[in-house]
N, C-alpha and C positions, 0 to 999 in steps of 0.2 A: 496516457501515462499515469495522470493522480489515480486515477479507478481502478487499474490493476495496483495501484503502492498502497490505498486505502484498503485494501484486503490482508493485508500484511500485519500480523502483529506487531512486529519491532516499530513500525512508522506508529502504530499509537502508543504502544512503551513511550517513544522519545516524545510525540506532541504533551503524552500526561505530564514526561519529565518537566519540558518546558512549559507546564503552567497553563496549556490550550485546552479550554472545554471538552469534555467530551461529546462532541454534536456536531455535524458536517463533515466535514474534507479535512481529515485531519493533513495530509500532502499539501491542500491549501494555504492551511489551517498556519504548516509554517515557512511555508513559500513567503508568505504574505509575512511572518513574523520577521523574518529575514531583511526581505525589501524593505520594513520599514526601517529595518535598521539600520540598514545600507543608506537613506533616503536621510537621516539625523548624520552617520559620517558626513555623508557629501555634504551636509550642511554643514556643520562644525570646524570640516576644514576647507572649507570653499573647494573643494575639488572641480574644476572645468574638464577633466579627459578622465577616460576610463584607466591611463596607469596611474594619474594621481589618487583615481579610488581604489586601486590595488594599494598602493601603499600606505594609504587612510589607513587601508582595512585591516592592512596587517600591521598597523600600527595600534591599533583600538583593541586587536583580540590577542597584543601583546605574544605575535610569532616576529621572526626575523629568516629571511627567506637563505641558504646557502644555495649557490646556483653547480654541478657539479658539470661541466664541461669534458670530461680526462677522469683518466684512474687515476693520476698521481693528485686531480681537484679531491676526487673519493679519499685517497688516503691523508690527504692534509687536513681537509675538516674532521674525519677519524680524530688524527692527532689532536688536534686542536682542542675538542671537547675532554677526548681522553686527560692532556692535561691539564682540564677543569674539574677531574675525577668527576665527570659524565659518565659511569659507567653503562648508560644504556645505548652510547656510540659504540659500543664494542665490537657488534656486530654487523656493524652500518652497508662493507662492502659485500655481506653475506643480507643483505636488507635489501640492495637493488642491483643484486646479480641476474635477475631473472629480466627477458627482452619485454616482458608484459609490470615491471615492477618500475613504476612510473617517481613515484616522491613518496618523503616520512615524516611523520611529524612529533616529534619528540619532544616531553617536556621536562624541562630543564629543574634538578635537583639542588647544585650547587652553582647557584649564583648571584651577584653582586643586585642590589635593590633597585637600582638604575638598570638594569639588563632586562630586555625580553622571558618572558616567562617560559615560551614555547621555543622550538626552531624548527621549521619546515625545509626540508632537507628536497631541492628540484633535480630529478636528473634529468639531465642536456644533452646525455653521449647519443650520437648517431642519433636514427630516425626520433629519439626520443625528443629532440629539441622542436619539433614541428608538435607536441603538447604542452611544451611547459609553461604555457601563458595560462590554458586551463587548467592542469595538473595544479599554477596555482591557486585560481580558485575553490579548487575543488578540498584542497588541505585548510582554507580560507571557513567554506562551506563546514566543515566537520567543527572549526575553533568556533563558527557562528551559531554552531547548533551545540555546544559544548554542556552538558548538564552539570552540576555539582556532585550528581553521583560519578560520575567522568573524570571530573578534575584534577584529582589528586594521580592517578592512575594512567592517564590518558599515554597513548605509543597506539599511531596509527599508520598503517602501511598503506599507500592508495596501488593498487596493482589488480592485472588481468584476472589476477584464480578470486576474487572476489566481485566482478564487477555484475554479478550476478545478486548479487545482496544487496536486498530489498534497500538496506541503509547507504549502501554503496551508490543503487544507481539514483536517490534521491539527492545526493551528494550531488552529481552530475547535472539532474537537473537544474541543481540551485549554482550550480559556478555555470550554466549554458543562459540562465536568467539576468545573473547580477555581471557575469563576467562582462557580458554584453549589452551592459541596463540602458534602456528607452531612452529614459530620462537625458542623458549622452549624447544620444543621436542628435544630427543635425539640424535644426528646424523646418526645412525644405524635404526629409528622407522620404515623406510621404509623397512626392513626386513621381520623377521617373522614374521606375523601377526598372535598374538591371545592370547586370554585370559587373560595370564600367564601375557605376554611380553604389554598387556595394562595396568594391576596392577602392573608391573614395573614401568612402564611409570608415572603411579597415584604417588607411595608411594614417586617416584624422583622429582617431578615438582609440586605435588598438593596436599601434603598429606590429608590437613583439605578441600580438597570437599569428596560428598560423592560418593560410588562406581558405583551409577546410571548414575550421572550427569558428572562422571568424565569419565566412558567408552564411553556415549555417546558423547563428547566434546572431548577425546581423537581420535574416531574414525573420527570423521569431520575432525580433524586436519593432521590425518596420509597425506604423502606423499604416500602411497600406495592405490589402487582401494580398498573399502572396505564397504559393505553394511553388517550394524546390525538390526538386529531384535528379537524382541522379539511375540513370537508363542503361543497362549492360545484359548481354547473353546469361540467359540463367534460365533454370529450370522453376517449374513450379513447385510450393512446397511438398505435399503429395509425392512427386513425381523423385523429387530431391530425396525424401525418406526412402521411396523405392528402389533410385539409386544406391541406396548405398548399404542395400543388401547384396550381396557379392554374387547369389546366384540369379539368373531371370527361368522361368519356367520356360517349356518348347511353346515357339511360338509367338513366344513375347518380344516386341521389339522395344529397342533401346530407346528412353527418352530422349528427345530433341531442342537442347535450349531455345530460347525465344529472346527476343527483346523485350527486357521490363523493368518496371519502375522498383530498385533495387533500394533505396533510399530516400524516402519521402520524408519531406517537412511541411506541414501544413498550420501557418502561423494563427496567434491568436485570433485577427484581422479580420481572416476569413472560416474560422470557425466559429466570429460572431453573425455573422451574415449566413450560417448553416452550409459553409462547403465542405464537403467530407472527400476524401482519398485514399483511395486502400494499395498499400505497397503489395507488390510485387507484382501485381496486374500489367496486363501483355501491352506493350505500345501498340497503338492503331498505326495501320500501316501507310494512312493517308496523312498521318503526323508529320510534322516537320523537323520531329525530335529522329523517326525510323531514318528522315530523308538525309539530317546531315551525321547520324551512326553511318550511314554506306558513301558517303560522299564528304565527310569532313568538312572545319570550318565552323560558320556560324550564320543561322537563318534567323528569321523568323514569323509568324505566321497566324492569322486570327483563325480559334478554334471552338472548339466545344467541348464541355468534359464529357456528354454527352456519346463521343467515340470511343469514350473507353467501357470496354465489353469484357463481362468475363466469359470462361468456358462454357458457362452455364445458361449466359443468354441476358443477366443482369448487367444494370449500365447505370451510370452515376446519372445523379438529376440534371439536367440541361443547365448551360451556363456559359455563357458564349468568354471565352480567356485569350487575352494575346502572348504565343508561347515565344519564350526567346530560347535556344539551345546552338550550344557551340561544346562541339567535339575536344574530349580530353581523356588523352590513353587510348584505354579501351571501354570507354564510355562515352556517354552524354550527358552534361548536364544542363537539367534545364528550368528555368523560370514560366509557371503559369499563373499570369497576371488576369484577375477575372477582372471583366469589361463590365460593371454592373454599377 
């Protein structure tokens, strides 16, 4: 992820903003500026749990969170800044009308010396409340990264038609880092790895994120080698572009979904020990993850990365993993613990 953001113009605009050398990773550059600053709140205010460092944090970068539940939550807070002669709520309910228009973050013109300076505006309606724990780091992420060129000006929308922006999905990265910070985790987390023992970890340090976002932000964080994935019917990319040209020539037959790794996370852990994974590569069919996709439930099973093959006849370095996978929807997902 830094390697393709370090390509990026806007990511070195913002590191010069913030003061960072020009030399290296700039992506690192203020990952690492971030954490430490995250690493002085949790000092400062003794924070013990990851919500007490949510509210450090937006207490430090001077936001105050509205949580929107309801349109009639939408149109109260409207009122409400309205009358503070906020005129930049104006258009608030036309702000997170859209199903991909997640939170806002607005900063505040007319207010009292004792008030928040910013206010990050969370919407909670329907499927949207199964991100608002990230949604608010990620409004968190933007105040931590906030220039003086920014300042005065600042109204930011976190939503779908941008998360393409290079400054967008670095945002992500840093509320999927700090949301879920190491530091946090349990002292034992580098133990048994799996399932059980990561909704431990959730229900102790994170309870209001959701089980998506907090497995995979748990698993980044483990001190243990640990690569998730999530396994479903899909085409290959190739195959998927050819899909989805309307005609096929005479002759041509229709791609065939496969089982594959549809969502890989492959944490720091085990990309210090040089394990690499490449998504969307086809399940081995002697896998345990193919056996409980046909058969449901939950296995698991000592393996090798070593069976995973592309079309081409290429195959990962050998590495003997214990996989754990239990059937969800119409996927799997699954934990590969390298045995090393």
């Amino acid at each position: 992820m830094s390697s393709r953001l370090d390509s990026k113009p806007q990511i070195w605009t913002l590191a010069t903003d913030l003061g960072l050398p020009p030399l290296g990773s700039p992506t690192l550059g203020i990952l690492r500026l971030v954490t430490n600053r995250i690493k002085r709140i949790a000092k400062k205010f003794r924070c013990t749990t990851l919500s007490e460092l949510l509210v450090a944090t937006a207490g430090e970068v001077e936001t105050t969170f509205e949580e929107i539940r309801s349109d009639r939550d939408l149109h109260r807070v409207r009122l409400k800044y309205l009358a503070k002669a906020e005129r930049a709520f104006a258009n608030l309910e036309e702000d997170l009308s859209g199903t991909g228009d997640y939170a806002i973050t607005i900063r505040r013109v007319h207010r009292e010396e004792w008030e928040p300076q910013f206010v990050s505006i969370i919407d909670c309606r329907g499927d949207k409340v199964f991100r608002s724990y990230f949604s608010k780091w990620h409004e968190l992420a933007h105040l931590l990264t906030l220039t003086p060129q920014m300042r005065f000006v600042f109204r930011r929308t976190h939503c779908g038609s941008t998360a393409r922006d290079p400054e967008e999905v670095l945002m992500d990265v840093i509320a999927s880092e700090v949301g879920f910070f190491r530091d946090f985790l349990p002292s034992d987390s580098g133990g048994d790895v799996s399932f059980d023992s990561i909704r431990k970890i959730k229900e102790e340090c994170c309870p209001d994120a959701s089980i998506l976002a907090a497995t995979i932000g748990i698993v980044k964080a483990l001190p243990a080698a640990c690569i998730l994935l999530e396994a479903k019917m899909a085409l290959r990319k190739q195959e998927s572009l050819d899909a989805s040209q309307l005609g096929l020539g005479i002759g041509e037959s229709v791609p065939v979904p496969a089982l594959r790794a549809v969502h890989v996370t492959v944490n720091s852990a085990a990309r210090d020990i040089a394990i690499r994974f490449h998504k969307n590569w086809r399940v081995p069919r002697d896998s345990v993850i193919s056996r409980v996709f046909s058969d449901g439930g939950y296995s698991e099973a000592a393996e090798d990365l070593s069976w995973w093959v592309t079309s081409s006849g290429s195959s990962l370095d050998p590495c003997p993993v214990l996989v754990k996978a239990r059937r969800a929807w119409d996927s799997v997902e699954a934990l590969l613990i390298p045995q090393i």
